[in-house]
Backbone as JSON, one array per atom type, in Angstrom:
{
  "sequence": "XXXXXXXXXXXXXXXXXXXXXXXXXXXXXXXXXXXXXXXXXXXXXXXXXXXXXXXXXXXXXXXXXXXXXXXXXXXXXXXXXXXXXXXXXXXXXXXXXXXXXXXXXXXXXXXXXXXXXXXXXXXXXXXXXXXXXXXXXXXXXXXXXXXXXXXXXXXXXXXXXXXXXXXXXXXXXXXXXXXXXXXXXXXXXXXXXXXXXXXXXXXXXXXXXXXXXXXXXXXXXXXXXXXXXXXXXXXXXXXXXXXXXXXXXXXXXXXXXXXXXXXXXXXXXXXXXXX",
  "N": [[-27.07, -8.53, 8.97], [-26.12, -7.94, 12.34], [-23.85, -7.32, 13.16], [-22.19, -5.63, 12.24], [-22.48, -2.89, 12.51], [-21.78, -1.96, 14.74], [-19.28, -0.61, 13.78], [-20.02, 2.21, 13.87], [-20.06, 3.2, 16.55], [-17.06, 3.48, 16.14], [-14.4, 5.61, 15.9], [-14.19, 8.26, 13.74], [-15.23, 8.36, 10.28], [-16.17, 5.17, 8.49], [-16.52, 2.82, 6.55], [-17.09, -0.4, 5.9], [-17.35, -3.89, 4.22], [-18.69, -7.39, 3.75], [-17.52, -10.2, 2.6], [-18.42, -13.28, 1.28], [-18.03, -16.84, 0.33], [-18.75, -19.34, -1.91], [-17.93, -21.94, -3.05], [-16.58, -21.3, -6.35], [-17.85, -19.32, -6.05], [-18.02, -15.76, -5.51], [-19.98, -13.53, -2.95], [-21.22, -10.27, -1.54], [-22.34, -10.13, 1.58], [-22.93, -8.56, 3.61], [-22.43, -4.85, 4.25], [-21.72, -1.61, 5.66], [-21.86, 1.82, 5.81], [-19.89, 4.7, 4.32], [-19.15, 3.34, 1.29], [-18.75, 4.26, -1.36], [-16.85, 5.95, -1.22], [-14.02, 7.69, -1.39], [-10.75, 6.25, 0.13], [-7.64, 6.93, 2.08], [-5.33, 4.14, 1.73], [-3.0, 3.05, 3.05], [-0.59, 1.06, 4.48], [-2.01, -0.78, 3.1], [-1.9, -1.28, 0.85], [-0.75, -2.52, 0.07], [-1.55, -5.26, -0.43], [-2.76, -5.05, -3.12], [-0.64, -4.14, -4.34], [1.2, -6.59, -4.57], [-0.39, -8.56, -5.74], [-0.4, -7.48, -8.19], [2.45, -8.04, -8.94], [2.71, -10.8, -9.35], [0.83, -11.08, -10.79], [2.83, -10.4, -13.2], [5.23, -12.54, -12.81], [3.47, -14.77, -13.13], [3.12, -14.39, -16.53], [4.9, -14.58, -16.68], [7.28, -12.79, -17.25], [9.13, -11.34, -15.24], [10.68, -13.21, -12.25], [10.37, -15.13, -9.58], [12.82, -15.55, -8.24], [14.21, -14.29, -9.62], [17.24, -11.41, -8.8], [17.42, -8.73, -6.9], [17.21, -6.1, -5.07], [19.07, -5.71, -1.91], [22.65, -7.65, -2.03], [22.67, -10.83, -2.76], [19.39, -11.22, -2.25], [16.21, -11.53, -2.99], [13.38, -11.7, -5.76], [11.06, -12.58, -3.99], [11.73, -12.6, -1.9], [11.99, -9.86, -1.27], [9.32, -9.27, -1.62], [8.07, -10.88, 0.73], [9.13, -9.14, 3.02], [11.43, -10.5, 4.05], [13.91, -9.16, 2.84], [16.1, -8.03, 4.22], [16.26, -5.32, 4.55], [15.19, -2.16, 5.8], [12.61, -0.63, 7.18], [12.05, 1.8, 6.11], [14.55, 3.25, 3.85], [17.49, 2.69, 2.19], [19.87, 0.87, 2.91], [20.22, -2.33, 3.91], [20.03, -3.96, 7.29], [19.99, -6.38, 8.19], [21.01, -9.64, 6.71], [19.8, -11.07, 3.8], [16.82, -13.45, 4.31], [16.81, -14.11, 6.94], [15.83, -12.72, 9.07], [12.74, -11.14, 9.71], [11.99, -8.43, 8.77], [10.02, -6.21, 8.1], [9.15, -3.6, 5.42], [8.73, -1.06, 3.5], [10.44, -0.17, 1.85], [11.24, -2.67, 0.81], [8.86, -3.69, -0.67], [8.35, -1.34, -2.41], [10.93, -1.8, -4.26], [10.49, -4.32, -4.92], [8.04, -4.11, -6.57], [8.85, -1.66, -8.42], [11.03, -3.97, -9.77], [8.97, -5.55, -11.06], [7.5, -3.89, -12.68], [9.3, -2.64, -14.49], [10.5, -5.09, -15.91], [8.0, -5.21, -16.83], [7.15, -3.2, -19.32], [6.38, -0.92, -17.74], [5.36, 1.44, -15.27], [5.06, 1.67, -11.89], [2.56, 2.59, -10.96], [1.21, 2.47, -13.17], [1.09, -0.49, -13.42], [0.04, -1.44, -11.69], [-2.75, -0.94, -11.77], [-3.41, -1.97, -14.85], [-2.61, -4.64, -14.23], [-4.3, -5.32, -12.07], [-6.4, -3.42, -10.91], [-8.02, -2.8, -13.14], [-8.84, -5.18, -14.38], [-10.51, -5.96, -12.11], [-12.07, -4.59, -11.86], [-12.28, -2.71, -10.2], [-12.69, 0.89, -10.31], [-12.74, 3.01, -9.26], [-10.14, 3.35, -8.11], [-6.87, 4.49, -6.97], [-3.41, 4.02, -7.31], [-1.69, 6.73, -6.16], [0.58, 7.45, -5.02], [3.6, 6.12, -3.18], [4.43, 2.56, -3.96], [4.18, 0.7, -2.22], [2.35, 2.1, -0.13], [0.34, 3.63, -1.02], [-1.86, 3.66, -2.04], [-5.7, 5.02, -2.65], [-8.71, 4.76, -2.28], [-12.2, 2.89, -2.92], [-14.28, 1.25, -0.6], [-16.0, -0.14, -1.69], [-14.67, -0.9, -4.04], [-12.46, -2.27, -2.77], [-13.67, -4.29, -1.91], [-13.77, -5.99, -3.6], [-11.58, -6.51, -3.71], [-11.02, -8.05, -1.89], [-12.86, -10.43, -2.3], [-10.99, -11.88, -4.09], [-9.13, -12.45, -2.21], [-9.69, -14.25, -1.42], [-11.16, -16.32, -3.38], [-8.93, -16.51, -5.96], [-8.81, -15.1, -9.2], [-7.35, -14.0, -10.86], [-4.18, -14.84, -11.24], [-2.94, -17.73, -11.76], [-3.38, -20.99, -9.9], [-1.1, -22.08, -8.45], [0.32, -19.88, -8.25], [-1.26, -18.19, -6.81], [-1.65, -20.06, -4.63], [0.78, -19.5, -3.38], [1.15, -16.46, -2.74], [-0.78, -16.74, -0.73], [0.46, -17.94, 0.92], [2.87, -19.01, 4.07], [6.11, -17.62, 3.55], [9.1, -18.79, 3.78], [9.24, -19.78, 6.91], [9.85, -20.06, 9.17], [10.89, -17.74, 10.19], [11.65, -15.26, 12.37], [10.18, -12.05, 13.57], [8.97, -8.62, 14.13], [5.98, -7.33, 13.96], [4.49, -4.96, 12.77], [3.22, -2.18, 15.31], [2.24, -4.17, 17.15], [4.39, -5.39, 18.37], [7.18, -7.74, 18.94], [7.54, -11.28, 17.22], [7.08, -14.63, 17.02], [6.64, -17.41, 15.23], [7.07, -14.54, 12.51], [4.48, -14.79, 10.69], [4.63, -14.79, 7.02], [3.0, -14.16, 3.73], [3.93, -13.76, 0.16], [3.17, -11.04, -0.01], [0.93, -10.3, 1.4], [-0.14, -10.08, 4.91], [-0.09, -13.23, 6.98], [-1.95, -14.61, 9.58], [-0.56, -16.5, 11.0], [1.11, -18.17, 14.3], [1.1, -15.74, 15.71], [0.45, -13.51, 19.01], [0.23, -10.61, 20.48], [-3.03, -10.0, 18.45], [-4.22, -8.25, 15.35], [-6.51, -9.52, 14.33], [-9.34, -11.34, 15.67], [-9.93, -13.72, 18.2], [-10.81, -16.35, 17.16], [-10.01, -16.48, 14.44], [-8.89, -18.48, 11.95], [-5.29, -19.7, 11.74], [-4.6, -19.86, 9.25], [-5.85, -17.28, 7.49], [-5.04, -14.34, 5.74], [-3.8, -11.04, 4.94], [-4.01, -7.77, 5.35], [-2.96, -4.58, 7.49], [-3.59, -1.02, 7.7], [-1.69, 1.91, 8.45], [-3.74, 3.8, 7.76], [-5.74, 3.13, 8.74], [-7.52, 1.02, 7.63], [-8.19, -2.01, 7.13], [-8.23, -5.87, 5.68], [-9.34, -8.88, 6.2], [-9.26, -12.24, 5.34], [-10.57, -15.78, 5.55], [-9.97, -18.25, 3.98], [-10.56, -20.69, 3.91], [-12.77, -21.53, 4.94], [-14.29, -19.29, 3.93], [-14.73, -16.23, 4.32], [-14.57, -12.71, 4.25], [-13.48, -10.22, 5.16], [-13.32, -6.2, 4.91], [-12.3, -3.07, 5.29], [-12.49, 0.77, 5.5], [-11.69, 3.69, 6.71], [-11.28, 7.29, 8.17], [-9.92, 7.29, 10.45], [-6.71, 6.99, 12.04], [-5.04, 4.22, 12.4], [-4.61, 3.38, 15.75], [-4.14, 3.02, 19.46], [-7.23, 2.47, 19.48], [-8.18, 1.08, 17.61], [-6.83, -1.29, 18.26], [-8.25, -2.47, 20.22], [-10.52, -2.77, 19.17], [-10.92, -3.8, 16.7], [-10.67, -6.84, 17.0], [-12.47, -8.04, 18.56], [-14.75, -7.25, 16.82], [-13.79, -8.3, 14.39], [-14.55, -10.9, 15.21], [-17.04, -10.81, 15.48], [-18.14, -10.44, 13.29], [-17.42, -12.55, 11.72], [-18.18, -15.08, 12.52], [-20.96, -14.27, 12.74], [-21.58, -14.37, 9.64], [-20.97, -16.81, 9.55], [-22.48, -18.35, 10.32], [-25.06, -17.69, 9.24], [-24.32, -18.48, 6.79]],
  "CA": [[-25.92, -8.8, 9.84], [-26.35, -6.69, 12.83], [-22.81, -7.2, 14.35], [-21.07, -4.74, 11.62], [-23.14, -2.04, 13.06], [-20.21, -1.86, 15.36], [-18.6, 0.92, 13.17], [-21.05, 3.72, 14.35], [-19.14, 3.58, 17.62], [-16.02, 3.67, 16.08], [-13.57, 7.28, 15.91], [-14.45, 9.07, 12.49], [-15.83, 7.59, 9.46], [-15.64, 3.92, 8.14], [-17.11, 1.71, 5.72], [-17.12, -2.25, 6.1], [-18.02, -4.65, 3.55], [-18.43, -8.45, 4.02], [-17.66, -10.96, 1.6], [-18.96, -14.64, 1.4], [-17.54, -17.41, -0.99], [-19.87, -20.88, -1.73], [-17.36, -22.32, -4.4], [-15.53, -20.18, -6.76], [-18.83, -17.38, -6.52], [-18.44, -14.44, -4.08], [-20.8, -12.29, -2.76], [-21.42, -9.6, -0.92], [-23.04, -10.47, 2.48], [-23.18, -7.29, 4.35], [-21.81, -4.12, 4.3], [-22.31, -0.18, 6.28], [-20.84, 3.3, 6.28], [-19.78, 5.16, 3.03], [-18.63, 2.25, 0.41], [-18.15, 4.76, -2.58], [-15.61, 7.41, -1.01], [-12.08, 7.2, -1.06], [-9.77, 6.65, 1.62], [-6.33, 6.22, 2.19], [-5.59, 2.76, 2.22], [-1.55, 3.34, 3.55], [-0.21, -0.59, 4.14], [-3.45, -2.01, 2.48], [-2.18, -1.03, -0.52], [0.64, -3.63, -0.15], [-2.02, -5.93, -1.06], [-2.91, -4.36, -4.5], [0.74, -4.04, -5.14], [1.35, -7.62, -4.08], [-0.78, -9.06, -6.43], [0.25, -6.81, -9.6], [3.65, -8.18, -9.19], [2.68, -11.55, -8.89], [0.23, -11.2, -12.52], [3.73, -10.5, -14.17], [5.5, -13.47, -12.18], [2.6, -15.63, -13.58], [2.79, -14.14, -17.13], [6.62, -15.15, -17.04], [8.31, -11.39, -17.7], [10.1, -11.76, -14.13], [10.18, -14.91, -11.27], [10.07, -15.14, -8.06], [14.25, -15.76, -7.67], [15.76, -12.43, -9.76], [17.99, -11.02, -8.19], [16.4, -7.88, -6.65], [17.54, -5.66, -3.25], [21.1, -6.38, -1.48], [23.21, -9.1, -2.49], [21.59, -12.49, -2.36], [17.96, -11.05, -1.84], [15.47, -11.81, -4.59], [11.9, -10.64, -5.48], [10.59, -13.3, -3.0], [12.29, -12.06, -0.07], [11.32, -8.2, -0.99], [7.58, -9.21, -1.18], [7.63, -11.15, 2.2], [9.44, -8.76, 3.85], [12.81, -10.75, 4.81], [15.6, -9.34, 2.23], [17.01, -7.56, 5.45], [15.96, -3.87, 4.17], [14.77, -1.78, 6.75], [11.02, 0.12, 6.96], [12.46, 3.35, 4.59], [15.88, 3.39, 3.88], [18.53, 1.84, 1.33], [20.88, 0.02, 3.72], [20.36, -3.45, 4.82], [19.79, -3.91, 8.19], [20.49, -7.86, 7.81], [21.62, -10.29, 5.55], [18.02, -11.6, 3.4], [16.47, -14.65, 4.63], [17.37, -13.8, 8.47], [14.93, -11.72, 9.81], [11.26, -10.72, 9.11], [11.82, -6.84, 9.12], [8.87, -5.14, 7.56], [9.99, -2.79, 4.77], [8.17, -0.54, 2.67], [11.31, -0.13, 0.48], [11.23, -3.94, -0.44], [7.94, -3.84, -1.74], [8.28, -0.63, -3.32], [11.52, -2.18, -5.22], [9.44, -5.26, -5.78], [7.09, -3.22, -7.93], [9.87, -1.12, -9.69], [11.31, -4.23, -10.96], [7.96, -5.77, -12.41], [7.02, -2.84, -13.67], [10.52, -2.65, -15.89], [9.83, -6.11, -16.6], [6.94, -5.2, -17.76], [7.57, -2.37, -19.76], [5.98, 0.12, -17.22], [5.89, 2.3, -14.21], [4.49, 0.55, -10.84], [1.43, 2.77, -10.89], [0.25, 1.28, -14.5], [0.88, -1.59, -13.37], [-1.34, -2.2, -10.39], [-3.62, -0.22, -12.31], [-3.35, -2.72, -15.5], [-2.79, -5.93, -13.62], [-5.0, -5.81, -11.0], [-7.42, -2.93, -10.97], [-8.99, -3.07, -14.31], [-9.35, -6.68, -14.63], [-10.8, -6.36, -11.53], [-12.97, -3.45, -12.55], [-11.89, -1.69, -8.93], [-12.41, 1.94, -11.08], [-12.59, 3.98, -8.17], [-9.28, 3.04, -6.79], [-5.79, 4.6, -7.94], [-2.35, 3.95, -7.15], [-1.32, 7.77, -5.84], [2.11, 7.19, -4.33], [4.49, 4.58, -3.52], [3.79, 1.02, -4.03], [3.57, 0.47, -0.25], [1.26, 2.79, 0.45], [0.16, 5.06, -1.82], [-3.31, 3.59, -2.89], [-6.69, 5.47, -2.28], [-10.05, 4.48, -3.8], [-13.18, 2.7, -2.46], [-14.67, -0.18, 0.22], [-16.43, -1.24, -2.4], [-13.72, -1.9, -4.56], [-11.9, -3.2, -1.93], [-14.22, -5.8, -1.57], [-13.56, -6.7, -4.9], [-9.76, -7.26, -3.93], [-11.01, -9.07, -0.47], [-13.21, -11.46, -2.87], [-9.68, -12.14, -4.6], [-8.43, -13.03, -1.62], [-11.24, -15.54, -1.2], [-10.94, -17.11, -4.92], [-8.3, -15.49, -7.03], [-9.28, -15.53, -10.42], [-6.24, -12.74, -11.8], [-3.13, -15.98, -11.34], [-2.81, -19.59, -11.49], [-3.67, -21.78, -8.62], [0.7, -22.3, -8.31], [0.97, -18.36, -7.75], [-2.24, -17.93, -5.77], [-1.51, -20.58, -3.39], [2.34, -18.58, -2.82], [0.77, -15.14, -2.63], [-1.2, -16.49, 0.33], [0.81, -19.19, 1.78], [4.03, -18.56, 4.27], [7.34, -17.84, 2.98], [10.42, -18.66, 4.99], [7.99, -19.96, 7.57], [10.64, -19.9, 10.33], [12.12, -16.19, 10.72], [10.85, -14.29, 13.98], [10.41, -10.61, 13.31], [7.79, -7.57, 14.36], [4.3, -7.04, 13.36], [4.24, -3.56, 13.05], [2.27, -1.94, 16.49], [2.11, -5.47, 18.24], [5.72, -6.21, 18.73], [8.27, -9.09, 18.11], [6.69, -12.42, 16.51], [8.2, -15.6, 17.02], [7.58, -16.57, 14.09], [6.39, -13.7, 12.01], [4.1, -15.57, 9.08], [4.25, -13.46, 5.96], [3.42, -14.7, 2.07], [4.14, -12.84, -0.76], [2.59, -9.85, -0.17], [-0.18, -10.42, 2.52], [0.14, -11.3, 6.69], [-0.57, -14.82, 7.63], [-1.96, -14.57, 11.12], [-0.02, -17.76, 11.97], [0.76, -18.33, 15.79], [1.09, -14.51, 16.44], [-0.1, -12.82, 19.8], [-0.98, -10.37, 20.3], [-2.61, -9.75, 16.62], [-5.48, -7.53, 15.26], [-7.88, -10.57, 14.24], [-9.8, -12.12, 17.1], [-9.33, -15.48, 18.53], [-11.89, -17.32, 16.39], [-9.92, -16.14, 13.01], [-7.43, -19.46, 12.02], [-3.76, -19.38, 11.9], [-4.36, -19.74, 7.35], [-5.73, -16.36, 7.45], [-4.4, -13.27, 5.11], [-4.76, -10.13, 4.91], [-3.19, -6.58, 5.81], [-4.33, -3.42, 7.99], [-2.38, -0.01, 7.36], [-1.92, 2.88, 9.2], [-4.75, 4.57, 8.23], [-7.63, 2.98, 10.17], [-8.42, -0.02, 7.1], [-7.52, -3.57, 6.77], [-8.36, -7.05, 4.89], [-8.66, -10.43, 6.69], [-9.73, -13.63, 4.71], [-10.55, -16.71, 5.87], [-10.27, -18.4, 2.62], [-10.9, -22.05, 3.87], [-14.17, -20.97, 5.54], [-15.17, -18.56, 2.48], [-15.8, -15.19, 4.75], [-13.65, -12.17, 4.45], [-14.4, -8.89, 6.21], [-12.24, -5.21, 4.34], [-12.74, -1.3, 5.66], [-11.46, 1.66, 4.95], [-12.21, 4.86, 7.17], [-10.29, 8.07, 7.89], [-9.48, 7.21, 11.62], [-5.81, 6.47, 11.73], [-4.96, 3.46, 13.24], [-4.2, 3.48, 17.16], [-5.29, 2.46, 20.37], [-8.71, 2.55, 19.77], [-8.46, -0.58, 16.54], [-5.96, -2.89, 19.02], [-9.04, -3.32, 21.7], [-11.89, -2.71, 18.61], [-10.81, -4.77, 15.69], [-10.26, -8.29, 17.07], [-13.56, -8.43, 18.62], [-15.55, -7.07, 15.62], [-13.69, -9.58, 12.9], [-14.71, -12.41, 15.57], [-18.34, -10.53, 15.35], [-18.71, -10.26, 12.22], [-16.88, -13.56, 10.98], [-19.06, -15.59, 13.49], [-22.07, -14.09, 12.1], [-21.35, -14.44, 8.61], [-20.49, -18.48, 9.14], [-24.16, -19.08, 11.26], [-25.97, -16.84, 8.28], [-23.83, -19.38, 5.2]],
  "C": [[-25.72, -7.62, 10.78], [-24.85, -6.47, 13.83], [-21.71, -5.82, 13.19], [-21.48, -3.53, 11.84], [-21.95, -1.26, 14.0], [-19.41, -0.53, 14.79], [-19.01, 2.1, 13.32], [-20.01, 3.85, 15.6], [-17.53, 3.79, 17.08], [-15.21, 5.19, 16.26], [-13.83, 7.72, 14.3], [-15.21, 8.08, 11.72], [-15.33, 6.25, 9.07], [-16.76, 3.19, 7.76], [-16.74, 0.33, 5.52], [-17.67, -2.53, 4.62], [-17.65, -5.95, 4.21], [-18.5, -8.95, 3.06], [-17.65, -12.41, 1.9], [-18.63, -15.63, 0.06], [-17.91, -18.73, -0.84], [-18.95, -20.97, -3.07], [-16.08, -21.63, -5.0], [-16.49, -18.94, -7.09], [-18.27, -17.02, -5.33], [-19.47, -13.43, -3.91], [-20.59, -11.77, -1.51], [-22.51, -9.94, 0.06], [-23.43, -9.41, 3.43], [-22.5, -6.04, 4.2], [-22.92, -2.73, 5.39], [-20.99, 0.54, 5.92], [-20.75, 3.32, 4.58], [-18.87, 4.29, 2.18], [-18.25, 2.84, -0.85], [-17.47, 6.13, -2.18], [-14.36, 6.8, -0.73], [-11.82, 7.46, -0.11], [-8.51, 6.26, 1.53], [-6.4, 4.88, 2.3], [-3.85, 2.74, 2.82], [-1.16, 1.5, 3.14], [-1.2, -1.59, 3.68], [-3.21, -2.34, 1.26], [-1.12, -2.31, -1.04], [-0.35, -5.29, -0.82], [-2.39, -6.0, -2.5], [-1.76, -4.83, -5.43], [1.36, -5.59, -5.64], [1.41, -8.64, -5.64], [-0.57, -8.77, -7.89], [1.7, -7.2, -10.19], [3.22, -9.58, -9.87], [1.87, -12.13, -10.41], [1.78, -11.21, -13.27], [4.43, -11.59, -13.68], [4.48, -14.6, -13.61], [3.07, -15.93, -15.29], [4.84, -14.44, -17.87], [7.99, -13.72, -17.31], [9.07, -11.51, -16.16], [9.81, -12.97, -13.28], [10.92, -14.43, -10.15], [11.93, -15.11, -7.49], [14.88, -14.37, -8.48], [16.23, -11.93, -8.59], [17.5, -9.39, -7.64], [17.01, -7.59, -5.52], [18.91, -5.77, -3.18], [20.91, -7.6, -1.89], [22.12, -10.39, -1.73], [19.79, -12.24, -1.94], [17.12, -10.71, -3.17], [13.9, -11.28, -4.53], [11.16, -11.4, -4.11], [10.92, -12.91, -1.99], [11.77, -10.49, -0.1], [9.31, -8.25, -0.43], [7.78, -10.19, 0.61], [8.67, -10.38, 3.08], [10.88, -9.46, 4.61], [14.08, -10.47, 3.73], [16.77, -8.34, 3.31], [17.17, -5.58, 5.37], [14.98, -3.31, 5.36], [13.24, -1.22, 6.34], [11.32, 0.72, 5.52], [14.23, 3.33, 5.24], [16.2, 2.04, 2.61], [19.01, 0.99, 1.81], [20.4, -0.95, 4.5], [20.82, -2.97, 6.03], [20.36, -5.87, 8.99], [20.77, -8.52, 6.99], [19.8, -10.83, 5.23], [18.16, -12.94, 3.69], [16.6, -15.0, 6.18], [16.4, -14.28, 9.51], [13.61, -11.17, 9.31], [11.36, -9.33, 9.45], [10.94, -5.92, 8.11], [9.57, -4.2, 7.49], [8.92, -2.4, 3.61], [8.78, -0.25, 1.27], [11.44, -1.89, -0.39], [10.27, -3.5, -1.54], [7.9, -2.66, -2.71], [9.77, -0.99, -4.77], [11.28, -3.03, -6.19], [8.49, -4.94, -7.05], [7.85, -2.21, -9.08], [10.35, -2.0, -10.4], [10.56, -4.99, -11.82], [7.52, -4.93, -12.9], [8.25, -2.87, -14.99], [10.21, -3.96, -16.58], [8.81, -6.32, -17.71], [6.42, -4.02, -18.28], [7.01, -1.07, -19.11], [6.09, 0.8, -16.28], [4.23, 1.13, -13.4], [3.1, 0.84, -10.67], [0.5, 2.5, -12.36], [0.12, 0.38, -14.08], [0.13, -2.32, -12.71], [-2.63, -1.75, -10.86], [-4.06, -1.33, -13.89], [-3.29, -4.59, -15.28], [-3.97, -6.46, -13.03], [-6.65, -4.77, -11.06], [-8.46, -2.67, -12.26], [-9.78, -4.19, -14.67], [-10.46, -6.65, -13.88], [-12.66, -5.63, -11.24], [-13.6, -2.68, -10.82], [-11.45, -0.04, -9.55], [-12.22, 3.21, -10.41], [-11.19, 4.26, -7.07], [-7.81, 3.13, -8.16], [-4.57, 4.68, -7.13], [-1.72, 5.59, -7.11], [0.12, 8.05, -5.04], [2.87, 5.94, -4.3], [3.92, 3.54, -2.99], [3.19, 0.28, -2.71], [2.78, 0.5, 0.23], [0.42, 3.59, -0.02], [-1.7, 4.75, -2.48], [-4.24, 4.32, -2.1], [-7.96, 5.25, -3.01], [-11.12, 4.12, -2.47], [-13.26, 1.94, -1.46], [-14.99, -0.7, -0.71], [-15.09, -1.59, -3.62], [-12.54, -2.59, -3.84], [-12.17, -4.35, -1.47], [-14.29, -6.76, -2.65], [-12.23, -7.18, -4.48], [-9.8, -8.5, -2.61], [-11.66, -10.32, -1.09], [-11.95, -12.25, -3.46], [-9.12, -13.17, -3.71], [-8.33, -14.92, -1.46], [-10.93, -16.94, -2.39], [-10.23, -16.75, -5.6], [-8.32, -16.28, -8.63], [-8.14, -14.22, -11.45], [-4.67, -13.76, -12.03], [-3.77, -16.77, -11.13], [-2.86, -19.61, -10.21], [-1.96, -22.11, -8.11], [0.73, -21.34, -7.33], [-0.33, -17.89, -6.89], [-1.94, -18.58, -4.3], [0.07, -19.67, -2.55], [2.04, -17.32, -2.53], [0.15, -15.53, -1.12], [-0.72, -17.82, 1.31], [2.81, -18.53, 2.54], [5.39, -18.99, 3.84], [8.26, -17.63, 3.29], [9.7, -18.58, 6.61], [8.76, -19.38, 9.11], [11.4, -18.71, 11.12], [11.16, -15.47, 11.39], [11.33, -12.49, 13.07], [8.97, -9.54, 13.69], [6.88, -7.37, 13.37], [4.27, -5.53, 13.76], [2.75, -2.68, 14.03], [1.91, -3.04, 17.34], [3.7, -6.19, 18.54], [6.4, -7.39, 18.0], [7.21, -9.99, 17.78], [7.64, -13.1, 16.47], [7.39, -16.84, 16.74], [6.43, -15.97, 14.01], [5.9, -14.2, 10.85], [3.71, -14.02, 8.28], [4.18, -14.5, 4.82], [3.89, -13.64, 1.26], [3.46, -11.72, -1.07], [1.64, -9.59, 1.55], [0.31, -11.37, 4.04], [-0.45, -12.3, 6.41], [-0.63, -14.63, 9.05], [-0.89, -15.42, 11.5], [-0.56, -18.16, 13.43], [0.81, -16.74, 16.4], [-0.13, -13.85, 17.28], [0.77, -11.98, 20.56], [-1.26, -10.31, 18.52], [-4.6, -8.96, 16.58], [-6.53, -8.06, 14.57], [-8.5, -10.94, 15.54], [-9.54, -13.42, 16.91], [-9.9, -16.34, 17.43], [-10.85, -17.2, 14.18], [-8.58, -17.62, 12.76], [-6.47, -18.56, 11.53], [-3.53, -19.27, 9.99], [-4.53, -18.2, 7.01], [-5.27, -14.97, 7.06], [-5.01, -12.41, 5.22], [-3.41, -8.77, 5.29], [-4.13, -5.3, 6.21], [-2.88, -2.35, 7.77], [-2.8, 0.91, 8.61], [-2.92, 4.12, 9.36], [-5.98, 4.36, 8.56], [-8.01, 1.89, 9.0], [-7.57, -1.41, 7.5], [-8.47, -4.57, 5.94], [-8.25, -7.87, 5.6], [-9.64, -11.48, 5.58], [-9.61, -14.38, 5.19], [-10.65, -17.72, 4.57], [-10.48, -20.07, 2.6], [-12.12, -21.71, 4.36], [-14.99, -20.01, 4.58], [-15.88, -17.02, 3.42], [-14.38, -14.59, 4.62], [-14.04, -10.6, 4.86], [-12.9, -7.34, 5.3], [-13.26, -3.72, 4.99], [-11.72, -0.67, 5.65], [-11.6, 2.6, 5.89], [-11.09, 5.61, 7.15], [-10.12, 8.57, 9.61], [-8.01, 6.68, 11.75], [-5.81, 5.59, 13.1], [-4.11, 3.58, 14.73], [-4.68, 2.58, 18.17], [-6.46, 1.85, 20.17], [-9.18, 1.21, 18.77], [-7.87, -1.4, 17.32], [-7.21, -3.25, 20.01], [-10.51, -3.19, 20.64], [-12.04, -4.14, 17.48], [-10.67, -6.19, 16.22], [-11.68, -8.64, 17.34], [-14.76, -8.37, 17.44], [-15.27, -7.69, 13.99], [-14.21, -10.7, 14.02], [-16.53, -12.58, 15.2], [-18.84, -11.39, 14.46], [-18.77, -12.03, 11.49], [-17.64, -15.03, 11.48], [-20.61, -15.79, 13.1], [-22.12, -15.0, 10.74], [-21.31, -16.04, 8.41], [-22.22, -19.07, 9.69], [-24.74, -18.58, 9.88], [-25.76, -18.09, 6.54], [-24.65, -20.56, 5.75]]
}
């Protein structure tokens, strides 16, 4: 696959993988760049976290409606981002169910209260939920739930196969992890502006109808995934079976809003002629 090549031109280092899904197998279809060094993963990690909640959800120790955040805002609204909690900060900003205001303090409350739930602290838990099962050994929960993960590509391509087939929840809580929730509330995509609407599931973006957006045209509107601020992201196409994850230690700017759209259309393009 000679379109992921692409990352040599990029700004510092960065490792790609591609993942390919015929069924409920995945494999690995391509990858470049250093796949066993850690990197920040900043808002990537919201995927990790996402899904760790979402094993105890499943497993019945908390549900999706507790009571969780300001009044009337429940774990469901912390993981998609509308209980009206700002980026960082305590103090509502809106009433939950509003407004799509991307908040690092939801999800990091989200994960404090399955972790109590489930008798532990948030970094066992993504660490016990998700990364063991998943046997992602290179990759550890180092700060808050948000953001705080650092580990591999290649075990990141273990969490992008996930995306693909998830084999850690039920088909109930899989389809809600990557399906939109509170389909209708307009709110900002952090570095591309307002969104009208802003699709979010329980943890992971939903491209939806948003433009501008850091997939390329060719990627549908089903689409999950998350990119952070330090130069990685995750997209899945999980009806099509291709999902593209990198990590590097270029922080995201300029240089991913005019790189990344064309090089997931590359790659994702490739990857569907090659299946």
């Amino acid at each position: 696959m000679r379109s992921i090549d692409a990352i040599e031109r990029w700004p510092g280092r960065h490792g790609v993988i591609v993942i390919s899904r015929a069924g409920a197998r995945t494999e690995i279809v391509a990858a470049a760049g250093p796949l066993d060094e850690r990197f920040a993963h900043a808002s990537v990690t919201k995927l990790w976290t996402s899904l760790a909640v979402l094993v105890e959800v499943d497993r019945g120790t908390c549900a999706l409606g507790d009571a969780v955040g300001p009044p009337g805002s429940t774990l469901a609204h912390l993981l998609s981002h509308a209980s009206g909690l700002p980026l960082d900060g305590g103090a509502p900003i809106a009433m939950p169910g509003v407004r799509r205001i991307y908040s690092n303090t939801g999800i990091d409350l989200a994960a404090d209260h399955a972790a109590r739930r489930g008798g532990t602290t948030p970094g066992a838990l993504v660490r016990r939920n998700v990364l063991e099962p998943l046997g992602a050994t290179e990759t550890v929960l180092d700060g808050p739930p948000s953001s705080g993960a650092i580990g591999t590509v290649r075990d990141l391509g273990v969490l992008a196969a996930e995306l693909l087939a998830p084999t850690l929840v039920s088909p109930s809580i899989a389809s809600r992890w990557r399906t939109v929730h509170l389909p209708d509330l307009v709110g900002v995509l952090p570095g591309y502006g307002r969104q009208d609407p802003c699709a979010w599931g329980l943890g992971p973006e939903v491209k939806g109808s948003k433009r501008p957006h850091w997939t390329g045209a060719t990627w549908p509107a089903i689409s999950v995934g998350h990119f952070g601020q330090a130069g990685g992201f995750v997209v899945a196409d999980h009806v099509h079976g291709v999902c593209v994850a990198t990590l590097g230690d270029a922080p995201f700017g300029p240089w991913a809003k005019t790189t990344w759209p064309p090089f997931t259309d590359a790659v994702r393009d490739e990857a569907l002629q090659d299946g």
